[in-house]
PDB file with one MODEL, atoms N, CA, C and O in Angstrom:
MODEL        1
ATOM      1  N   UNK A   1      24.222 -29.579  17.227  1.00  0.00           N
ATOM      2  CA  UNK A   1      22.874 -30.070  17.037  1.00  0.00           C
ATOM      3  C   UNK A   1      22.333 -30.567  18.378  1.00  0.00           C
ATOM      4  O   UNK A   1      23.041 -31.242  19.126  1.00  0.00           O
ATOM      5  N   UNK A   2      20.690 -30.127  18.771  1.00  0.00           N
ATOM      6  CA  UNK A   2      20.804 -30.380  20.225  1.00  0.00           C
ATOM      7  C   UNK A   2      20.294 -32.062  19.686  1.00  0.00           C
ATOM      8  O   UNK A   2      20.229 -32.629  18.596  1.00  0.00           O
ATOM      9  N   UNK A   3      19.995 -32.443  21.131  1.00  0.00           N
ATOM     10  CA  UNK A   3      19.334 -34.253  20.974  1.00  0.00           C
ATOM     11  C   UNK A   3      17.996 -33.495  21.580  1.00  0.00           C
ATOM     12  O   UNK A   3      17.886 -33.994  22.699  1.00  0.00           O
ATOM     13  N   UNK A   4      17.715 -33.245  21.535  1.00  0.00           N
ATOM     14  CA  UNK A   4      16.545 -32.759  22.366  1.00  0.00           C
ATOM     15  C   UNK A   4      15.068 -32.456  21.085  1.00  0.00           C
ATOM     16  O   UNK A   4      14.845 -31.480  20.370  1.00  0.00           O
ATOM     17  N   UNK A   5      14.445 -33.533  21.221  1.00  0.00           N
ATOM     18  CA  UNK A   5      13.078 -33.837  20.409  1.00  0.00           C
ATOM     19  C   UNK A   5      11.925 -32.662  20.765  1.00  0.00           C
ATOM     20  O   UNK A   5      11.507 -32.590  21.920  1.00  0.00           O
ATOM     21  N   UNK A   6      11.441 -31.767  19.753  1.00  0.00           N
ATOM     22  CA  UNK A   6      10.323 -30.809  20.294  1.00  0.00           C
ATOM     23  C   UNK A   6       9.105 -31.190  20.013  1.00  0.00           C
ATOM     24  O   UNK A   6       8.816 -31.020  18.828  1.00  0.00           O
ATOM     25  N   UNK A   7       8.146 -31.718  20.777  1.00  0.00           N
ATOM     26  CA  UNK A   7       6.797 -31.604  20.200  1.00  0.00           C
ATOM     27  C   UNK A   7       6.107 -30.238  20.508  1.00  0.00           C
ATOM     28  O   UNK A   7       6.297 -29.443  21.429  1.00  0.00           O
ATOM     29  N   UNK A   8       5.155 -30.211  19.340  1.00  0.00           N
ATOM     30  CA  UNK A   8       4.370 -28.625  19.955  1.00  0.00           C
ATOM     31  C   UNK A   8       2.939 -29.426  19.597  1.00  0.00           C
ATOM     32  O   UNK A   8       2.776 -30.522  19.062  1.00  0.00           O
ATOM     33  N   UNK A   9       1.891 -28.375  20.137  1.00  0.00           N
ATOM     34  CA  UNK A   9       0.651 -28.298  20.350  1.00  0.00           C
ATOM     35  C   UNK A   9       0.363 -28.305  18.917  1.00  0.00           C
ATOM     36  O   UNK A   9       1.040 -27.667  18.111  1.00  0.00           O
ATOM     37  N   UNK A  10      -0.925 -29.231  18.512  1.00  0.00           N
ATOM     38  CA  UNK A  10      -1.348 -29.143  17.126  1.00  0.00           C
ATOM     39  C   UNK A  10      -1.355 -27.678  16.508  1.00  0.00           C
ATOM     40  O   UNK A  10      -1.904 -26.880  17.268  1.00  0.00           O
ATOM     41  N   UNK A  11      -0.970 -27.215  15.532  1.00  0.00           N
ATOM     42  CA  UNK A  11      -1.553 -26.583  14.948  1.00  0.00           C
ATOM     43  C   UNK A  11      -2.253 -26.227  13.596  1.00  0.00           C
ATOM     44  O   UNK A  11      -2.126 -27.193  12.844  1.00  0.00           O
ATOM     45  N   UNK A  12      -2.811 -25.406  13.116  1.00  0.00           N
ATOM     46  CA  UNK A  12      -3.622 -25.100  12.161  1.00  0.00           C
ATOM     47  C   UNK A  12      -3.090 -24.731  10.964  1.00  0.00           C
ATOM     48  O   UNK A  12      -3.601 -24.957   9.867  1.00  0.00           O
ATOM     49  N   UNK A  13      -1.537 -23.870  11.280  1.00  0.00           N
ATOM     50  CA  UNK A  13      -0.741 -23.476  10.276  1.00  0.00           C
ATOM     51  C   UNK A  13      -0.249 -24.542   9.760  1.00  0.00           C
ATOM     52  O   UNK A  13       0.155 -24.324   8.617  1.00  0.00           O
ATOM     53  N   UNK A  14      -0.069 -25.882  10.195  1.00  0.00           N
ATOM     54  CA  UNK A  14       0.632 -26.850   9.120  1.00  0.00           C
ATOM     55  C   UNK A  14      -0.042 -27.633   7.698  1.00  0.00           C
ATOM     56  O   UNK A  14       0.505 -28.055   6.679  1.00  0.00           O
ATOM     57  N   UNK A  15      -1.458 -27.613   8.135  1.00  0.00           N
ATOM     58  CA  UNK A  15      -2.281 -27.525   7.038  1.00  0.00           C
ATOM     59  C   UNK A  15      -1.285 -26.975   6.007  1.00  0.00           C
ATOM     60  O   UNK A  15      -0.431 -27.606   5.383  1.00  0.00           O
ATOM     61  N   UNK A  16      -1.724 -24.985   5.935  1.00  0.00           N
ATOM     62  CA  UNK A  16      -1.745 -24.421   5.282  1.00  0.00           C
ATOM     63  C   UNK A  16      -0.252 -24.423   4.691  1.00  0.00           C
ATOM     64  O   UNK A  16      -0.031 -24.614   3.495  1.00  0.00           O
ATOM     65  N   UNK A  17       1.180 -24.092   6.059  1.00  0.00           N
ATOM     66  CA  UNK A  17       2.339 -24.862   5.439  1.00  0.00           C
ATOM     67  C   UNK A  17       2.364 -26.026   4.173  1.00  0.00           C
ATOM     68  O   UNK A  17       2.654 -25.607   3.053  1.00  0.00           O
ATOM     69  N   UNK A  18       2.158 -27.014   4.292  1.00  0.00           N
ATOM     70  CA  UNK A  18       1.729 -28.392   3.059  1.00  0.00           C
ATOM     71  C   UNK A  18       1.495 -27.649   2.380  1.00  0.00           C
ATOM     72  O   UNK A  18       2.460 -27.388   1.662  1.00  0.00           O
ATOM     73  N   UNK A  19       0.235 -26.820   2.080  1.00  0.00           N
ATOM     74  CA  UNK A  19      -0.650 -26.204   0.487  1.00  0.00           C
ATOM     75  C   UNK A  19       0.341 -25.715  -0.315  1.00  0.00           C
ATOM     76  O   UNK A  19       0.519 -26.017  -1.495  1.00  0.00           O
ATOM     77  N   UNK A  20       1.394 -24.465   0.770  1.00  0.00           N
ATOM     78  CA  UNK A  20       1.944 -23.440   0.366  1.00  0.00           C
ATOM     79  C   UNK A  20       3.206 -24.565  -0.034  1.00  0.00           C
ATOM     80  O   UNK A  20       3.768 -24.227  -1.076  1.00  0.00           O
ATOM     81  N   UNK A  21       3.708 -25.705   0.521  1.00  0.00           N
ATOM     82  CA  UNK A  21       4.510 -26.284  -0.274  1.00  0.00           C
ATOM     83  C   UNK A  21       4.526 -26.669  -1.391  1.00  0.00           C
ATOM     84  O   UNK A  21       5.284 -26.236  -2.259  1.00  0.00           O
ATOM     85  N   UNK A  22       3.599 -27.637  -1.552  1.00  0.00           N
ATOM     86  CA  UNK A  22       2.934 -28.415  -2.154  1.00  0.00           C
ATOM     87  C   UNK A  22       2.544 -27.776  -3.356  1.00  0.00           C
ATOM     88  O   UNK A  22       2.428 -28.514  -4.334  1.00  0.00           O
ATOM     89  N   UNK A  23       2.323 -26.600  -3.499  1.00  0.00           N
ATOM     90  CA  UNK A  23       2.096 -25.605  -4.675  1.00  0.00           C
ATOM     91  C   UNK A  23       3.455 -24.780  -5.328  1.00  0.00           C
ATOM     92  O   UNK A  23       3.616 -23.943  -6.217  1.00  0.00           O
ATOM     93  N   UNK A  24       3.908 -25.158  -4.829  1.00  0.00           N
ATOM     94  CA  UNK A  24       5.847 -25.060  -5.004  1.00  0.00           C
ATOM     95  C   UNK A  24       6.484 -26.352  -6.074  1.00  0.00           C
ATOM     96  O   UNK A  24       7.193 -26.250  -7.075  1.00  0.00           O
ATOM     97  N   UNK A  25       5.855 -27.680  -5.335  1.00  0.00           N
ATOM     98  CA  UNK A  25       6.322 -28.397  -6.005  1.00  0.00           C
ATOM     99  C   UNK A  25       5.694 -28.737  -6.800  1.00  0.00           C
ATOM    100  O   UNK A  25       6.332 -29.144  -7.771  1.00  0.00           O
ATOM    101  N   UNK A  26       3.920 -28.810  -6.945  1.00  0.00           N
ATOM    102  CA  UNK A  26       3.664 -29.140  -8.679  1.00  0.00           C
ATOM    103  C   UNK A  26       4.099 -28.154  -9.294  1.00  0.00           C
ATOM    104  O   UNK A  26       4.719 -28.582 -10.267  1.00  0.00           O
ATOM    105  N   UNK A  27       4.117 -26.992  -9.262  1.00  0.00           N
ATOM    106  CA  UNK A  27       5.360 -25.918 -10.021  1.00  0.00           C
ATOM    107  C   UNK A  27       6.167 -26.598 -10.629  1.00  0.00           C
ATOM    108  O   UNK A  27       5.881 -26.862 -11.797  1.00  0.00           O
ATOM    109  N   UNK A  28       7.138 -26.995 -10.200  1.00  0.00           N
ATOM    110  CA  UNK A  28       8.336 -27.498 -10.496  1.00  0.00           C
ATOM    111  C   UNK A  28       8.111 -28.561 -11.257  1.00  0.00           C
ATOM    112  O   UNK A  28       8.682 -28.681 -12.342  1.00  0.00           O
ATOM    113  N   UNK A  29       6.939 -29.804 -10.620  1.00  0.00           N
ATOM    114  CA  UNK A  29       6.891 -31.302 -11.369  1.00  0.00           C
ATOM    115  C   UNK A  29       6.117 -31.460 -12.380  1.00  0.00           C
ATOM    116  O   UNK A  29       6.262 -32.164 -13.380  1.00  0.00           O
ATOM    117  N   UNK A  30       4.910 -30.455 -11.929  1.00  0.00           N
ATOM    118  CA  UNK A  30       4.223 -30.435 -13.126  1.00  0.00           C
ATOM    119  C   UNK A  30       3.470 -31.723 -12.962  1.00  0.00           C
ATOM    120  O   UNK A  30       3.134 -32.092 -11.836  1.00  0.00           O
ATOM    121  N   UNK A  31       3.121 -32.594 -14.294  1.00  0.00           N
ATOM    122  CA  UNK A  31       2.711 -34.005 -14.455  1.00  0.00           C
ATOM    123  C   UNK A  31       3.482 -34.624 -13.945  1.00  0.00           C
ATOM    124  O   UNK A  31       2.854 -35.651 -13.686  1.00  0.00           O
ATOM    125  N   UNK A  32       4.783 -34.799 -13.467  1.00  0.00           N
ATOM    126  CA  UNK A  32       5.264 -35.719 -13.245  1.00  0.00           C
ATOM    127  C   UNK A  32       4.893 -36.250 -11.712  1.00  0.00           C
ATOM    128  O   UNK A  32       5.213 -37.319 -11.192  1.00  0.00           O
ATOM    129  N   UNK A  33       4.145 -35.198 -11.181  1.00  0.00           N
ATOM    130  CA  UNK A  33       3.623 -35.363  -9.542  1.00  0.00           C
ATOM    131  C   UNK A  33       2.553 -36.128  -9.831  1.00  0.00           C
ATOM    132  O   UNK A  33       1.606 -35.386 -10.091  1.00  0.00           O
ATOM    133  N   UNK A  34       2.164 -37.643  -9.932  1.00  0.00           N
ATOM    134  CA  UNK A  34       0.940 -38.010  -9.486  1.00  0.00           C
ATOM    135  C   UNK A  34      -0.128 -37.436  -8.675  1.00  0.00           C
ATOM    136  O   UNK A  34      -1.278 -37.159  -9.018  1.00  0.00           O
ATOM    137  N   UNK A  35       0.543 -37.282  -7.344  1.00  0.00           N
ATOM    138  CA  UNK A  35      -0.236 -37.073  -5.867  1.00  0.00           C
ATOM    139  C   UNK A  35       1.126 -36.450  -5.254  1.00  0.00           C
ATOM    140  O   UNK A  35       2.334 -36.665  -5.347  1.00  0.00           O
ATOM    141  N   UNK A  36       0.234 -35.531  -4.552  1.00  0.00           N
ATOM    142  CA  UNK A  36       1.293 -34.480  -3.474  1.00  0.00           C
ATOM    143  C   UNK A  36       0.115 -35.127  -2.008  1.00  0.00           C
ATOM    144  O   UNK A  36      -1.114 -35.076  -2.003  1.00  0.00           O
ATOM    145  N   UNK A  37       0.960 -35.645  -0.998  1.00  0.00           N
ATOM    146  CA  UNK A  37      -0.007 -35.837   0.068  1.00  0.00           C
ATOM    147  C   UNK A  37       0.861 -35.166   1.127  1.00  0.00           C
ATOM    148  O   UNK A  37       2.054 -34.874   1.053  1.00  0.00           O
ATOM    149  N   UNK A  38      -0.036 -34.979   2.170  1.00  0.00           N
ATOM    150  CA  UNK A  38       0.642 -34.490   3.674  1.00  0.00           C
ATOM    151  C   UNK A  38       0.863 -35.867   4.470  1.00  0.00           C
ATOM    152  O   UNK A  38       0.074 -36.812   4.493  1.00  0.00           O
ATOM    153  N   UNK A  39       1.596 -35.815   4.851  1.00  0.00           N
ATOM    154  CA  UNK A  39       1.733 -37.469   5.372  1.00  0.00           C
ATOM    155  C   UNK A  39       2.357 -36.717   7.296  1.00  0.00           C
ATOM    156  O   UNK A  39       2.829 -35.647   7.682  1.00  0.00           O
ATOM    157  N   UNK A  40       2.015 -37.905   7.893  1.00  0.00           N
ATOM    158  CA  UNK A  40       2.839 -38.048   8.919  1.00  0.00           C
ATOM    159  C   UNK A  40       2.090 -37.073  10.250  1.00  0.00           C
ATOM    160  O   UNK A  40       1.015 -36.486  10.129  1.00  0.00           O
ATOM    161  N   UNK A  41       2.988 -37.081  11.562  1.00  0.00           N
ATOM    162  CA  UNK A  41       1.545 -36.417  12.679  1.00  0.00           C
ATOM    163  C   UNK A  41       1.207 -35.345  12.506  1.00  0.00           C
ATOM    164  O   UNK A  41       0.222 -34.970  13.142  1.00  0.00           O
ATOM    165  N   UNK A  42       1.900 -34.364  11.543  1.00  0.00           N
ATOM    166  CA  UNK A  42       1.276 -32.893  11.830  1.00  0.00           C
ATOM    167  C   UNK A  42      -0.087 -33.076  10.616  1.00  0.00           C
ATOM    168  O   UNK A  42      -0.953 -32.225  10.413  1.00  0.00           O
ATOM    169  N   UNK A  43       0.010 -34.169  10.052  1.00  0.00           N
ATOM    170  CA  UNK A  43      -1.123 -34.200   9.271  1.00  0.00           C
ATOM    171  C   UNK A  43      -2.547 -34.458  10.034  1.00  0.00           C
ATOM    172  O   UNK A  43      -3.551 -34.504   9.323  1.00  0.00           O
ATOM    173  N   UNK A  44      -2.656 -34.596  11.176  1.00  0.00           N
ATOM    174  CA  UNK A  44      -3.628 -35.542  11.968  1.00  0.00           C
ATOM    175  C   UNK A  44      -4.183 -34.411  12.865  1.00  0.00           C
ATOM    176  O   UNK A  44      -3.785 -34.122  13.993  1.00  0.00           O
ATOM    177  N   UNK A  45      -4.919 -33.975  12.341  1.00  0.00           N
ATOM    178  CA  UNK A  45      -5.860 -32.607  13.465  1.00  0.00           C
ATOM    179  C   UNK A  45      -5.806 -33.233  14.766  1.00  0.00           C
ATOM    180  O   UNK A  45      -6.094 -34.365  15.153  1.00  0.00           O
ATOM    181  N   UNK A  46      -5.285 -32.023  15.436  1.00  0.00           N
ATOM    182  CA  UNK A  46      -5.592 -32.235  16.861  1.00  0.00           C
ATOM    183  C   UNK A  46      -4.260 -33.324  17.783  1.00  0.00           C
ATOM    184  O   UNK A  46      -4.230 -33.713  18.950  1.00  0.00           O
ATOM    185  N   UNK A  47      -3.134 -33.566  16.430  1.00  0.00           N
ATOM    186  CA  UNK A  47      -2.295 -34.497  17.215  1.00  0.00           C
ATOM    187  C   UNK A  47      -1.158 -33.492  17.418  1.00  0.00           C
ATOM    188  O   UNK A  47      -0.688 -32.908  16.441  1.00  0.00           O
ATOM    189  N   UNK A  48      -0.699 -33.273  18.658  1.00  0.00           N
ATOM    190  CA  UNK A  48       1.090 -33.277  18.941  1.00  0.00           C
ATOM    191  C   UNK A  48       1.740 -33.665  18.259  1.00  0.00           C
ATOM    192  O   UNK A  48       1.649 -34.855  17.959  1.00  0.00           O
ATOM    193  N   UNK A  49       2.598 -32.940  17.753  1.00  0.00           N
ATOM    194  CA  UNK A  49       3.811 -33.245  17.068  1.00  0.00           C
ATOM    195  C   UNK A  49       4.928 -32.800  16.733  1.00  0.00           C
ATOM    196  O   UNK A  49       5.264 -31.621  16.843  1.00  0.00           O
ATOM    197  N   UNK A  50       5.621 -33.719  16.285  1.00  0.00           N
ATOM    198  CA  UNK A  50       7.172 -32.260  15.799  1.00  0.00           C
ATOM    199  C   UNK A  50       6.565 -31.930  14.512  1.00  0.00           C
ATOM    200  O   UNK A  50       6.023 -32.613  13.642  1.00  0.00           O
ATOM    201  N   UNK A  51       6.897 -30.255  14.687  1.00  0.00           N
ATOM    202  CA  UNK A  51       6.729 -29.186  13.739  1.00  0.00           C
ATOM    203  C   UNK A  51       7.501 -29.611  12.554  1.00  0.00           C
ATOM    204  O   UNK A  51       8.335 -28.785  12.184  1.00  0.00           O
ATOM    205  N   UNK A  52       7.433 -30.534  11.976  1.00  0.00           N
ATOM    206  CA  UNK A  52       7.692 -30.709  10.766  1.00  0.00           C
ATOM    207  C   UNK A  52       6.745 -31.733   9.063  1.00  0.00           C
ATOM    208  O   UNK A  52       6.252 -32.797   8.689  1.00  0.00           O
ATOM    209  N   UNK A  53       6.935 -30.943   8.838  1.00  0.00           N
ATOM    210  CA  UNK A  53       5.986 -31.149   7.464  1.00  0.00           C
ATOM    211  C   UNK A  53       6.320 -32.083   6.718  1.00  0.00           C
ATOM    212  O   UNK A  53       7.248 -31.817   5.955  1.00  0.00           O
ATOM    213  N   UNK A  54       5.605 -33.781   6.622  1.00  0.00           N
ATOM    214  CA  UNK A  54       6.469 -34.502   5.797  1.00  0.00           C
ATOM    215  C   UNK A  54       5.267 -34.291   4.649  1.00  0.00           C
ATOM    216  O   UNK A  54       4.081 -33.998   4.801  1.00  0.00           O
ATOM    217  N   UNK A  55       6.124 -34.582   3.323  1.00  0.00           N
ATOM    218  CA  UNK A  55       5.272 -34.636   2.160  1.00  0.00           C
ATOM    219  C   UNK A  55       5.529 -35.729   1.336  1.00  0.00           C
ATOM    220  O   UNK A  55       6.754 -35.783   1.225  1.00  0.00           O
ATOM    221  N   UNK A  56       5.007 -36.632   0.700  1.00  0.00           N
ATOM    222  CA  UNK A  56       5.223 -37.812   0.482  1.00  0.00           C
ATOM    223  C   UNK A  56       4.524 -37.274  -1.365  1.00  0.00           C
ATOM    224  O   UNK A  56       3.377 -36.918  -1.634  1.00  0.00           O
ATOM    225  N   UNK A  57       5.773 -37.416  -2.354  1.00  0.00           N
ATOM    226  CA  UNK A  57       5.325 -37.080  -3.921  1.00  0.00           C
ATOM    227  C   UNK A  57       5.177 -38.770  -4.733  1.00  0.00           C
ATOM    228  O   UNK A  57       6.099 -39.583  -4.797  1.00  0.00           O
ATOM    229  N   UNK A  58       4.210 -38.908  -5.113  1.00  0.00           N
ATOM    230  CA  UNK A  58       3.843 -40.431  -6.190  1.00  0.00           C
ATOM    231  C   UNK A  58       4.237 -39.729  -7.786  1.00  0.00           C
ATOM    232  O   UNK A  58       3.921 -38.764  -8.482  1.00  0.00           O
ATOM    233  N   UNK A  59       4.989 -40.728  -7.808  1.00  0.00           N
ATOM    234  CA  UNK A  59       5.035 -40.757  -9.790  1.00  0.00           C
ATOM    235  C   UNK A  59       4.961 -41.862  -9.845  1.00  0.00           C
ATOM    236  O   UNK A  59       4.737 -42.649  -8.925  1.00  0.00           O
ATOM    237  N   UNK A  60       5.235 -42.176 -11.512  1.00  0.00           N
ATOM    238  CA  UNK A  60       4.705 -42.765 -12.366  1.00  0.00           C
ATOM    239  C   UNK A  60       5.718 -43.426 -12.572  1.00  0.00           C
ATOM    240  O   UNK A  60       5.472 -44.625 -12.702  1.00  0.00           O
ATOM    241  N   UNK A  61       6.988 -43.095 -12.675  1.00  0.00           N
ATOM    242  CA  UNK A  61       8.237 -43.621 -12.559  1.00  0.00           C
ATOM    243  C   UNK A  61       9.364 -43.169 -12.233  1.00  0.00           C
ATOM    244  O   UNK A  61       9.495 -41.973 -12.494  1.00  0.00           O
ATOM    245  N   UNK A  62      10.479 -43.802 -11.628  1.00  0.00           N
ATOM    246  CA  UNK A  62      11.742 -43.127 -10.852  1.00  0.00           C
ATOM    247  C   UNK A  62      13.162 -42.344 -11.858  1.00  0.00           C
ATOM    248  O   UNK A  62      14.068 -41.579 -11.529  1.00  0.00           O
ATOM    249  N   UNK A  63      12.741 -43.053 -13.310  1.00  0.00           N
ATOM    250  CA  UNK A  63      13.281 -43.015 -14.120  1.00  0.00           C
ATOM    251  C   UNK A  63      12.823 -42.400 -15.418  1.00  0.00           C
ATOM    252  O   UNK A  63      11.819 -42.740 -16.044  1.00  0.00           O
ATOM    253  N   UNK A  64      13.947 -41.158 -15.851  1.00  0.00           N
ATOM    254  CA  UNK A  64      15.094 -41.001 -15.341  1.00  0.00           C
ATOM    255  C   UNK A  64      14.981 -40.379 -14.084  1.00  0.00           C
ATOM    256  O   UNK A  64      13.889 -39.896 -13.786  1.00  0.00           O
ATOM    257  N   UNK A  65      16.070 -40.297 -13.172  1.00  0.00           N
ATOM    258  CA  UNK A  65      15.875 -39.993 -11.541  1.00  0.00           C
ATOM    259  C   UNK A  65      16.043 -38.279 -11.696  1.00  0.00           C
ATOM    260  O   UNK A  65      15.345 -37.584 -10.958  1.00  0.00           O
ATOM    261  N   UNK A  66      16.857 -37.705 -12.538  1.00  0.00           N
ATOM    262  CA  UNK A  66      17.123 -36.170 -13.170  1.00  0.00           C
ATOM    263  C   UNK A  66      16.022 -35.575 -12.745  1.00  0.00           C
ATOM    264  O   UNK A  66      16.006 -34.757 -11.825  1.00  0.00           O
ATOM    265  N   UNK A  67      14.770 -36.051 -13.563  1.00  0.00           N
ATOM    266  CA  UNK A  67      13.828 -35.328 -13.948  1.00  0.00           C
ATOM    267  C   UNK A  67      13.230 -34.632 -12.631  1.00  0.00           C
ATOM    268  O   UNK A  67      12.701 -33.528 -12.508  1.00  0.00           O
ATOM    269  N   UNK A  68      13.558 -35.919 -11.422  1.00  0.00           N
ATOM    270  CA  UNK A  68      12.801 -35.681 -10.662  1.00  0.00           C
ATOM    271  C   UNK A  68      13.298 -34.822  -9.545  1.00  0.00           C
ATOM    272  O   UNK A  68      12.642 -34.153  -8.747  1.00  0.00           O
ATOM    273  N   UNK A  69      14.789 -34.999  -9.667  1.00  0.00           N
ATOM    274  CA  UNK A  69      15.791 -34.681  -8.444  1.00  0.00           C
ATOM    275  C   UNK A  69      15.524 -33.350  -8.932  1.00  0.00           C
ATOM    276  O   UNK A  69      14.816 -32.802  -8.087  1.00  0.00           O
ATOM    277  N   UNK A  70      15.855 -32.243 -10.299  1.00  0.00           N
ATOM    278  CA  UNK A  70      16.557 -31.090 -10.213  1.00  0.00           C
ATOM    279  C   UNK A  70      15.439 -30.158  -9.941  1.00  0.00           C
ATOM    280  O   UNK A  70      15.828 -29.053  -9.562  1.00  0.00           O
ATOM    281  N   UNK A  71      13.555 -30.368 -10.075  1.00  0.00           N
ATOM    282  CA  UNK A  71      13.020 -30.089  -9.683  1.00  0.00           C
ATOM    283  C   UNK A  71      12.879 -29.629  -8.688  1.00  0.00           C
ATOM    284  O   UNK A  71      12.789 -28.445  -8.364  1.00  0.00           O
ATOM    285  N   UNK A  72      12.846 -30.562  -8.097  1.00  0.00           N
ATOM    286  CA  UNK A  72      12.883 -30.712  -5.944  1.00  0.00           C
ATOM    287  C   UNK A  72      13.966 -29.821  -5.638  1.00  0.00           C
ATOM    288  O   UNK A  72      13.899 -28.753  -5.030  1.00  0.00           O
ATOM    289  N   UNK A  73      15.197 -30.509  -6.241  1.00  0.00           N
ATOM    290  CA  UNK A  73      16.395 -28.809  -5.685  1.00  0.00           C
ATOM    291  C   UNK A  73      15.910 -27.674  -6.211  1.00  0.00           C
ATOM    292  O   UNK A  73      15.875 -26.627  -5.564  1.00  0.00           O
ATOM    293  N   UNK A  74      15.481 -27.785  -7.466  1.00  0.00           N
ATOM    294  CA  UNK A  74      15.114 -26.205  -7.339  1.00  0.00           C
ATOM    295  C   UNK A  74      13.609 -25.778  -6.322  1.00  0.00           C
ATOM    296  O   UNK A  74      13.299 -24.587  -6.339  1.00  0.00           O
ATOM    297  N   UNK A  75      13.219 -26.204  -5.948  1.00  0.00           N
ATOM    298  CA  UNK A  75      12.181 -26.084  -4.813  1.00  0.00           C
ATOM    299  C   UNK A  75      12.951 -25.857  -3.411  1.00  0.00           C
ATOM    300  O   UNK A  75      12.126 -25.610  -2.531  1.00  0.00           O
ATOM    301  N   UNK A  76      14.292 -25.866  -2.930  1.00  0.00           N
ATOM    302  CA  UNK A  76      15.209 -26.119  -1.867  1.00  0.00           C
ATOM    303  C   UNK A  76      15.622 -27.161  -0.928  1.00  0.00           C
ATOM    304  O   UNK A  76      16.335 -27.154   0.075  1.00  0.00           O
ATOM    305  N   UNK A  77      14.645 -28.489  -1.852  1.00  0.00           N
ATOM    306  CA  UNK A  77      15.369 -29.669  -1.328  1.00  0.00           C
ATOM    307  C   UNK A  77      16.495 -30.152  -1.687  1.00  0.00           C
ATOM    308  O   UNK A  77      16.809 -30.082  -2.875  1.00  0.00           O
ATOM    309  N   UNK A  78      17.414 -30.790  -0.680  1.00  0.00           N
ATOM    310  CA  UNK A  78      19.010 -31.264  -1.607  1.00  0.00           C
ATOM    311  C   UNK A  78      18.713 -33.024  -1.601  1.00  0.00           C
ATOM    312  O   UNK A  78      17.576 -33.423  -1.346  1.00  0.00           O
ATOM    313  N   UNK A  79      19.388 -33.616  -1.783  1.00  0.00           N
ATOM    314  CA  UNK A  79      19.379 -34.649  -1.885  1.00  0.00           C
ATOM    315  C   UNK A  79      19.280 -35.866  -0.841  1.00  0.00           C
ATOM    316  O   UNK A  79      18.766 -36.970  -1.022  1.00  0.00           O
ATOM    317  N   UNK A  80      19.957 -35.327   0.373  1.00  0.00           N
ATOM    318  CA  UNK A  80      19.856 -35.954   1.516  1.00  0.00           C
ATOM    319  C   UNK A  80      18.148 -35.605   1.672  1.00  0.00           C
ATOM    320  O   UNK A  80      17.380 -36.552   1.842  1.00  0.00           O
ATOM    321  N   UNK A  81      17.752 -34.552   1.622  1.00  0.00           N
ATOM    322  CA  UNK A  81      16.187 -34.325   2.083  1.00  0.00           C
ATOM    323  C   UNK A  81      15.154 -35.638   1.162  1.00  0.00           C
ATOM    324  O   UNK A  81      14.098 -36.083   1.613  1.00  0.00           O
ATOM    325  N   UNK A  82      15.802 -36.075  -0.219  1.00  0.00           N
ATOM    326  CA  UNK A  82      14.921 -36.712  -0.579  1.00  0.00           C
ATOM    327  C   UNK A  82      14.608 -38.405  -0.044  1.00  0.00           C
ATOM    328  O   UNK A  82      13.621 -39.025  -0.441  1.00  0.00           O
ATOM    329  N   UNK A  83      15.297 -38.798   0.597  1.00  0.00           N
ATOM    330  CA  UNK A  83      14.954 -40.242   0.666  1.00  0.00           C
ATOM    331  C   UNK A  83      15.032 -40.705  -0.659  1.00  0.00           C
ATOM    332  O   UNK A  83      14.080 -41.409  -0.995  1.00  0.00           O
ATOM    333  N   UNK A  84      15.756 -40.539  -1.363  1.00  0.00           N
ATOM    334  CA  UNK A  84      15.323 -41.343  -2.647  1.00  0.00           C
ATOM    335  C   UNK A  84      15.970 -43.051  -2.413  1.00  0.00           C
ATOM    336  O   UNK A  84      15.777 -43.908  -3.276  1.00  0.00           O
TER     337      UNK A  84
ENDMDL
END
């Protein structure tokens, strides 16, 4: 794994990255997704950043945690990816 941090030049595709996620996972959550937001610098037109897409999901409740976890893996997040 290098140590070596990449920022790149804003771009336009991370928008559209988020949508194309983000439409993956109400798939999966259905109602249980409150709010799907883009969070974090690639969300911020025009900012530098590392090329990575954070997405920040609101429910209603954590419980049971199932409901919410086997979703998300089946979307290709594992568990370490969730912050839960």
């Amino acid at each position: 794994m290098s140590d070596h941090i990449v920022i790149d030049e804003w771009s336009p595709s991370w928008a559209q990255k988020f949508r194309d996620k983000a439409e993956v996972i109400r798939g999966e959550l259905g109602s249980l997704a409150v709010r799907i937001d883009h969070i974090g610098s690639t969300s911020i037109d025009g900012l530098a950043a590392k090329p990575i897409i954070d997405i920040q999901i609101s429910v209603e409740a954590f419980d049971p945690i199932g409901a919410l976890v086997a979703p998300l893996q089946r979307c290709g997040y594992g568990r370490a990816q969730l912050d839960l």
